[in-house]
C-alpha beads as a LAMMPS data file, in Angstrom:
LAMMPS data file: protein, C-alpha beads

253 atoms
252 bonds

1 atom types
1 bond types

-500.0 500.0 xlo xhi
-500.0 500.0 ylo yhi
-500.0 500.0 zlo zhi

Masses

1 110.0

Atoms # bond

1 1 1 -87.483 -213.112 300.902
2 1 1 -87.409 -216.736 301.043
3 1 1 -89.997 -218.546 303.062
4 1 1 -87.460 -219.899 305.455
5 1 1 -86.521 -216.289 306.210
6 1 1 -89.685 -215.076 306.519
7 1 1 -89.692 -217.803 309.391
8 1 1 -87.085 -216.908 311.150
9 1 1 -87.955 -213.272 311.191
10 1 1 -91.858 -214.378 312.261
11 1 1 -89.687 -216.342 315.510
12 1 1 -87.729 -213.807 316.318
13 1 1 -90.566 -211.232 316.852
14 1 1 -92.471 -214.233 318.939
15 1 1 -89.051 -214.660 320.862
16 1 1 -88.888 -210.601 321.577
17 1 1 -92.336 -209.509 322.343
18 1 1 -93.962 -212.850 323.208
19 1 1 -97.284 -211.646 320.691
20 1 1 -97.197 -210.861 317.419
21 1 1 -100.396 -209.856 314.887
22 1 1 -100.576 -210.112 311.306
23 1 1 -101.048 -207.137 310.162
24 1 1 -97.773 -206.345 311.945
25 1 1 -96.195 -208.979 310.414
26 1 1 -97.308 -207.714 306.970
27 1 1 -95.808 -204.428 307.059
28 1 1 -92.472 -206.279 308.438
29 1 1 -91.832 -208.203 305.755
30 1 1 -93.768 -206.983 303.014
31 1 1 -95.730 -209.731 302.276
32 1 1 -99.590 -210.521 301.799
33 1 1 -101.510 -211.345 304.741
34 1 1 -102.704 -214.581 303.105
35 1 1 -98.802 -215.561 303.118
36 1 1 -98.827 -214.146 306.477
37 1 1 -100.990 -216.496 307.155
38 1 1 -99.466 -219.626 305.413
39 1 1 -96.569 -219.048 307.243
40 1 1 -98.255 -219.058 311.057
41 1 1 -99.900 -222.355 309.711
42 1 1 -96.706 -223.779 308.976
43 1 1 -94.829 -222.706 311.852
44 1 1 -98.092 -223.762 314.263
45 1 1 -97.900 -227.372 312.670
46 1 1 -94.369 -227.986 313.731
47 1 1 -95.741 -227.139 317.442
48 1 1 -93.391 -223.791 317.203
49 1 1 -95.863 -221.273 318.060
50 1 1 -99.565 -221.026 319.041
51 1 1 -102.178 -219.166 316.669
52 1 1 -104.300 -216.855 318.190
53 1 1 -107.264 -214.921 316.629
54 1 1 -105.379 -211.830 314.510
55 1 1 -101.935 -212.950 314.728
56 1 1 -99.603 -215.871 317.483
57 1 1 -98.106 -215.588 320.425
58 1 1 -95.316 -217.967 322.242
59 1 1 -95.741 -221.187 324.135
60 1 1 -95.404 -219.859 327.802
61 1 1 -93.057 -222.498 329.342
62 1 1 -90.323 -222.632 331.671
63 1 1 -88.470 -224.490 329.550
64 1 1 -85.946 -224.139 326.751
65 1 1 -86.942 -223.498 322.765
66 1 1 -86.758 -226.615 321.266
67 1 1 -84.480 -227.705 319.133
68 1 1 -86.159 -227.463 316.236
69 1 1 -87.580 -223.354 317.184
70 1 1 -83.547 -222.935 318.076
71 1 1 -82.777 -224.346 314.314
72 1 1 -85.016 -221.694 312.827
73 1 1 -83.838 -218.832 314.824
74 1 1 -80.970 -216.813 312.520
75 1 1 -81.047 -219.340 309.651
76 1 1 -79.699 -217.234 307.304
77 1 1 -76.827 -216.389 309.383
78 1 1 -76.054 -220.035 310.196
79 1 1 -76.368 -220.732 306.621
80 1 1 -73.700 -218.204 305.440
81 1 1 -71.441 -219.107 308.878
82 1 1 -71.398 -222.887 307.437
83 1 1 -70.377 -221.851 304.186
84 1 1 -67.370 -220.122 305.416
85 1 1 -66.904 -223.207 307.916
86 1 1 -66.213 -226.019 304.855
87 1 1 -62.933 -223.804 303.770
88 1 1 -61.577 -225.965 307.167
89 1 1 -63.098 -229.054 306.285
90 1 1 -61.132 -231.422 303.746
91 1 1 -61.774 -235.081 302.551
92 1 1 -59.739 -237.881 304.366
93 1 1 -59.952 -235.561 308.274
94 1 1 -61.428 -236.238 311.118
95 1 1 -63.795 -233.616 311.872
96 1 1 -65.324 -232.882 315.326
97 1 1 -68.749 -230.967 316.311
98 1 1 -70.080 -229.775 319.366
99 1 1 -73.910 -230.152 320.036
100 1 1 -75.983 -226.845 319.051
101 1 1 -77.853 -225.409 315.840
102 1 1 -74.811 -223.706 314.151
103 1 1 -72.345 -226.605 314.554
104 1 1 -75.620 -228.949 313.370
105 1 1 -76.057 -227.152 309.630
106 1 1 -72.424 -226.833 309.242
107 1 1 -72.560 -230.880 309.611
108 1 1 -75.321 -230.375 306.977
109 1 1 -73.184 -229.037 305.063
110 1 1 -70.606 -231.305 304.990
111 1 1 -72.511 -234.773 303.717
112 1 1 -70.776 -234.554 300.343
113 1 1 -67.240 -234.252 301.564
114 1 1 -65.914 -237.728 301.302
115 1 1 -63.663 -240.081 303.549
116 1 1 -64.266 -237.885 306.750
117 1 1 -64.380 -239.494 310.286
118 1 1 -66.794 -237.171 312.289
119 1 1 -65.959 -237.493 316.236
120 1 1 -69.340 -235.437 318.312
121 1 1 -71.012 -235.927 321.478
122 1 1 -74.274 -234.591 319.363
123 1 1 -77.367 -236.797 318.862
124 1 1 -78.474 -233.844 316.135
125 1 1 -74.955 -233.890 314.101
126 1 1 -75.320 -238.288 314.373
127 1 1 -78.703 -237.969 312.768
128 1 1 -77.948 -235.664 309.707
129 1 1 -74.858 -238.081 308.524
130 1 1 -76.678 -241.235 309.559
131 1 1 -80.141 -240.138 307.972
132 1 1 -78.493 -238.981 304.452
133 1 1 -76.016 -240.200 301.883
134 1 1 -72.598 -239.880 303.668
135 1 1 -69.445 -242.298 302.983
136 1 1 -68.537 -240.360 306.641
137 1 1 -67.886 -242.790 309.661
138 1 1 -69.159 -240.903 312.491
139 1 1 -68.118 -242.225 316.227
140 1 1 -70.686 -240.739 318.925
141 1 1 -69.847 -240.418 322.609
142 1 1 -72.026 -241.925 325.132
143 1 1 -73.342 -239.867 328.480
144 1 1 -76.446 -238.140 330.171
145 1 1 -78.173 -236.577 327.649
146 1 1 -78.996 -232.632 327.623
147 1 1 -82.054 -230.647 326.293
148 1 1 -80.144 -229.839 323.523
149 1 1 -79.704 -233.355 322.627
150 1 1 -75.870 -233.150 323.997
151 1 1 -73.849 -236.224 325.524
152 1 1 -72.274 -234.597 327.999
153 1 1 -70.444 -236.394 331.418
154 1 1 -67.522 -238.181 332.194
155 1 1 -68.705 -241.095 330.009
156 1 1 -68.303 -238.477 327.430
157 1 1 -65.274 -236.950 328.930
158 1 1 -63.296 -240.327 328.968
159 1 1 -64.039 -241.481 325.717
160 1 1 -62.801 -238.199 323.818
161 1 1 -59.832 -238.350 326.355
162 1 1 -58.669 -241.211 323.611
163 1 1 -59.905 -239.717 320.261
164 1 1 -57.953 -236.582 318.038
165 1 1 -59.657 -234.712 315.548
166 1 1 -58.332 -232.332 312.787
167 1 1 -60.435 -229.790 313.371
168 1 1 -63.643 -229.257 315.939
169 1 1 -66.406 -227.224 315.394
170 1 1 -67.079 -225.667 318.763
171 1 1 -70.973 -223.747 319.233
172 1 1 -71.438 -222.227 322.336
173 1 1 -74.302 -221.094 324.832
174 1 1 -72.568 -217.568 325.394
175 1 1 -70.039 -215.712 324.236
176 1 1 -68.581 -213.280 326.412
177 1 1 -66.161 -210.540 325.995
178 1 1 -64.116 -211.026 329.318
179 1 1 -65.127 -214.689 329.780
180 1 1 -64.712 -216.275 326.539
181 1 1 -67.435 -218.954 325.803
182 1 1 -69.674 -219.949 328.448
183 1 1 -71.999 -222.703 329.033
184 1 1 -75.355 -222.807 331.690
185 1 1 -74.319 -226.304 333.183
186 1 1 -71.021 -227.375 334.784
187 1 1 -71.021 -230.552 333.422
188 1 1 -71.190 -229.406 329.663
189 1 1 -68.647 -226.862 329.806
190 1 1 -66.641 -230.024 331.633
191 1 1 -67.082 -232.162 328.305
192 1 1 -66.686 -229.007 325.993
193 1 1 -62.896 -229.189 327.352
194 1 1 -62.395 -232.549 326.620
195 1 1 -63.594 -231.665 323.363
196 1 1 -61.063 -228.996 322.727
197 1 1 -58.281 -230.625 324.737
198 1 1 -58.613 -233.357 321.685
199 1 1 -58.374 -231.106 318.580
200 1 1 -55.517 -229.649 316.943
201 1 1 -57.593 -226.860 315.625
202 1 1 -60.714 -225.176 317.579
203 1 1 -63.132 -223.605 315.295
204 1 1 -65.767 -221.548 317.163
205 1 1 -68.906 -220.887 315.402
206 1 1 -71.774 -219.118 316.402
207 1 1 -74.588 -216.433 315.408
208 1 1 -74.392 -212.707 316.654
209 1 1 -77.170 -213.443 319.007
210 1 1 -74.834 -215.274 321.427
211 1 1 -72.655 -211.922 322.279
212 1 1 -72.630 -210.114 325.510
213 1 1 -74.372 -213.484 327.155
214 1 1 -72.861 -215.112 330.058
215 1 1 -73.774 -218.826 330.972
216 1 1 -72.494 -220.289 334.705
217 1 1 -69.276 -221.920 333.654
218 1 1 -66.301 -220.994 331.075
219 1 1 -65.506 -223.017 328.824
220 1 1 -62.954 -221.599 326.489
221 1 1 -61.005 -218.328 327.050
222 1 1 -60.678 -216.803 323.692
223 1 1 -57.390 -217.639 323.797
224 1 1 -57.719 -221.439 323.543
225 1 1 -59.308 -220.781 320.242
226 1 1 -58.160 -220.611 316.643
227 1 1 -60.423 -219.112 314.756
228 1 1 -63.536 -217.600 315.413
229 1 1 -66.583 -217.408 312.710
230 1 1 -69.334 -215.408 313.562
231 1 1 -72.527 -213.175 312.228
232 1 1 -71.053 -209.993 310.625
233 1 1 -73.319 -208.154 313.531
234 1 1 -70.538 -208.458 315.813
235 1 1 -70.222 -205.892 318.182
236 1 1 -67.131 -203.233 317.415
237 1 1 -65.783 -203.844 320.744
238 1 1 -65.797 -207.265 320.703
239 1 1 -64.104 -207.194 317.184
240 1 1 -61.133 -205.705 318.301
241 1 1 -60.510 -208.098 321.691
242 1 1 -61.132 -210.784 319.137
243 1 1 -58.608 -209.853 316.565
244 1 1 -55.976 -209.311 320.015
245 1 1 -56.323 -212.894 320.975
246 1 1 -57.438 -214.947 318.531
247 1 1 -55.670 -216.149 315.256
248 1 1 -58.113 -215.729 312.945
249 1 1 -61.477 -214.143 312.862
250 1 1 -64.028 -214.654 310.305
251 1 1 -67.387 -212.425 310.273
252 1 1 -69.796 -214.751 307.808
253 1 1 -71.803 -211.751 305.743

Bonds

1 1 1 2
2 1 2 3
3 1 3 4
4 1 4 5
5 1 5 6
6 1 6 7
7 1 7 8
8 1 8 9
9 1 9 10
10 1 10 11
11 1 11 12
12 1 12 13
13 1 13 14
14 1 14 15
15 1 15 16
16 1 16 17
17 1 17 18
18 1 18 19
19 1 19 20
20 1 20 21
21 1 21 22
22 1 22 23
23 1 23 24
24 1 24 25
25 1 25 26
26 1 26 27
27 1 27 28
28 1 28 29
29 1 29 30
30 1 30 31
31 1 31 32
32 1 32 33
33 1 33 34
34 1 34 35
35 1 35 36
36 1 36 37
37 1 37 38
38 1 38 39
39 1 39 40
40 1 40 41
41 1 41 42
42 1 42 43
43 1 43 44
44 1 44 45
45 1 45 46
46 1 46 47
47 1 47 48
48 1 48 49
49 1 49 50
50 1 50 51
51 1 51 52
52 1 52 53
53 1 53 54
54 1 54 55
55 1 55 56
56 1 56 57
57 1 57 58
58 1 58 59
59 1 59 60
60 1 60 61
61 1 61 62
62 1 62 63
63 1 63 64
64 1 64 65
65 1 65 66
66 1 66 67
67 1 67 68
68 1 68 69
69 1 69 70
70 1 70 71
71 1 71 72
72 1 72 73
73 1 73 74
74 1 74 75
75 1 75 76
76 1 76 77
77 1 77 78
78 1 78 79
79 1 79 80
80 1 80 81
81 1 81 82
82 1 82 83
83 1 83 84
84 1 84 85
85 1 85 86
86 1 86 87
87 1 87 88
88 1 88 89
89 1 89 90
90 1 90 91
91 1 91 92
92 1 92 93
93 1 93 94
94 1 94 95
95 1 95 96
96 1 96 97
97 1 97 98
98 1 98 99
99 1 99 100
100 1 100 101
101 1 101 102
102 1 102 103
103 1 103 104
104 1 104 105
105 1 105 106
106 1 106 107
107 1 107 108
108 1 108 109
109 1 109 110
110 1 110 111
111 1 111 112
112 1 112 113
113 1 113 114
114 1 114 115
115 1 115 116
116 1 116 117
117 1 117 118
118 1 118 119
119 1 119 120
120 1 120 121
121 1 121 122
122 1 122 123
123 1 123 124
124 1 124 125
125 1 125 126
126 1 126 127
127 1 127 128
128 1 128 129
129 1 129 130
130 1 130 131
131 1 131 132
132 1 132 133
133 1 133 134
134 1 134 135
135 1 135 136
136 1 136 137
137 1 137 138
138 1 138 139
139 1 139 140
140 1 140 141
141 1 141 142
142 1 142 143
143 1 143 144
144 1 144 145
145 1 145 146
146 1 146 147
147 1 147 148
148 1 148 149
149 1 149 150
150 1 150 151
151 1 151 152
152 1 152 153
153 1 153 154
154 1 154 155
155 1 155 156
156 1 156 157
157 1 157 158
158 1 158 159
159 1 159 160
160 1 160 161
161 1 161 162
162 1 162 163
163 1 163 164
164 1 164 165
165 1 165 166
166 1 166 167
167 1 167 168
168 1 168 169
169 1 169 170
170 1 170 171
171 1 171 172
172 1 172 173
173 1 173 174
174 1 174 175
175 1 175 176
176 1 176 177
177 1 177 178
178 1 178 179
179 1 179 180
180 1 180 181
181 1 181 182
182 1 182 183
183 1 183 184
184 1 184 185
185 1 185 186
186 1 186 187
187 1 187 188
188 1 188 189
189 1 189 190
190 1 190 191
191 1 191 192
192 1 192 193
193 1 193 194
194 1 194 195
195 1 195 196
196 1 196 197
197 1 197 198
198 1 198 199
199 1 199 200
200 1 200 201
201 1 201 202
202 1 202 203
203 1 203 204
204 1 204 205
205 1 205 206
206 1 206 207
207 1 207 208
208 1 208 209
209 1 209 210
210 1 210 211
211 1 211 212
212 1 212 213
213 1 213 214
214 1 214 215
215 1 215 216
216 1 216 217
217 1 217 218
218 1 218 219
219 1 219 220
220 1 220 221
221 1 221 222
222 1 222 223
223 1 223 224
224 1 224 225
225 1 225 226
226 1 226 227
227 1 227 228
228 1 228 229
229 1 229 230
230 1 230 231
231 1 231 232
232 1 232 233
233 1 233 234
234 1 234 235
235 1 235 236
236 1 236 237
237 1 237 238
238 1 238 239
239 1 239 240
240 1 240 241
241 1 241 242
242 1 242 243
243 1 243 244
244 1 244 245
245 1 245 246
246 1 246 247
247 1 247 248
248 1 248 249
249 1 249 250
250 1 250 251
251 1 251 252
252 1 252 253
C-alpha cells in the first residue's frame, strides 16, 4: 500500500470515529508501528490531525475539513475517476471545472494536454495550471469566495453567462437519488447552473462517499447530465436510476 493510501485510510478512520490508536492502525493496514508512526507525523505536520499519546484524534471544530484533509480523503478513487475523465478531454477544447477535490486532480491531470482553454470559478483548479508547466489559458471567474475556495455569485453567474465550454467537469456536495446533485448554499448551486447552462457536455464526477447525501439546494437533476463518473462503490439502486436517466455512466474501478 502506497503511503498516500495509507493516508487516506488513517483520515478516514479520524473522520468516522473521531480517535484512532496505533496499534489499531497497525492491524488495519498491516504495517509497522514505526510507519504507523511516520505517517501520524506527516499527516500532523500538514495541520490535518492532532497526535495524541498512543495514537490521533480529529481537530474538534465547527467548521469544514480543509481543503487540503478533503484532497486526501478517497485519493485513490479520485485518482482512478480522473483517469477515466481525460477520455473527454482533447487538445484544442475548452474545458470547464467546478470547484471541489475530484474536479481539482482531474485538472491535475490534464497539464500535459496541449492548446486547452480551461473556463472555472475554482481558485484550486487556477493554481494547479498556473503553478505547473501548462501551454493551457485558463480564464477564472470573479465573486465571493467559498470555504472551498469557490467563486460563486452573480459576478460569477454573469461572466459564465458569456463563456461556452466543450465539456465541464461538474463535482458536487451531494448526490442524491431523487434530487440529483445538491449543494449546502443557495448561492453555489445558483452559479453551478450557470456553469452547466454554458457547456455542451456536463460531466459529473465524484467519489462514492457523496451518495445518499442531500445538501439545501438542487443543482442538477440527473437528467441535465451527460455522463456520470463515479467510485465503483455505487450503490445498486442508484445504478439502475442512473443508467434510466443519464446517457452514460462510468463507475472508475
Amino acid at each position: 500500500m502506497l503511503a498516500s493510501e495509507r493516508h487516506s485510510q488513517i483520515l478516514r478512520e479520524i473522520e468516522a470515529r473521531g480517535t484512532v490508536l496505533t496499534g489499531e492502525l497497525v492491524d488495519l493496514l498491516n504495517v509497522s508501528a514505526m510507519t504507523i508512526r511516520r505517517d501520524l507525523n506527516e499527516l500532523a505536520d500538514l495541520g490535518l490531525l492532532v497526535k495524541v499519546h498512543g495514537g490521533a484524534t480529529s481537530f474538534r471544530a465547527s467548521s469544514e475539513p480543509t481543503f487540503a484533509t478533503k484532497m486526501l480523503l478517497h485519493e485513490p478513487e479520485k485518482q482512478r475517476i480522473a483517469q477515466r475523465a481525460l477520455q473527454y478531454v482533447h487538445p484544442g477544447q475548452t474545458i470547464g471545472f467546478s470547484a471541489g477535490t475530484t474536479c481539482t486532480t482531474i485538472a491535475r491531470n490534464c497539464l500535459k494536454v496541449p492548446e486547452l482553454t480551461v473556463i472555472t470559478n475554482s481558485l484550486r483548479v487556477h493554481e494547479t495550471f498556473h503553478q505547473s508547466p501548462s501551454d493551457a489559458q485558463v480564464i477564472l471567474t470573479g465573486g465571493q469566495r467559498t470555504p472551498s475556495d469557490a467563486l460563486v455569485g452573480p459576478i460569477a453567474d454573469l461572466a459564465l453567462g458569456t463563456l461556452h465550454m466543450d465539456v465541464l467537469f461538474l463535482g458536487t456536495y451531494a448526490a442524491d437519488l431523487k434530487q440529483g446533485l445538491m449543494s449546502p448554499t443557495l448561492i453555489e448551486s445558483a452559479t453551478n447552473r450557470a456553469l452547466i447552462s454554458s457547456a455542451s457536455q456536463v460531466v459529473a464526477v465524484f467519489d462514492h462517499s457523496k451518495w445518499d447525501i442531500r445538501g439545501l439546494s438542487q443543482f442538477a437533476p440527473w437528467e441535465k447530465i451527460n455522463t456520470v463518473i463515479t467510485g465503483a462503490d455505487i450503490p445498486h439502486e442508484a445504478l439502475t436510476i442512473l443508467k434510466n436517466t443519464v446517457n452514460e455512466v462510468v463507475l472508475a474501478s
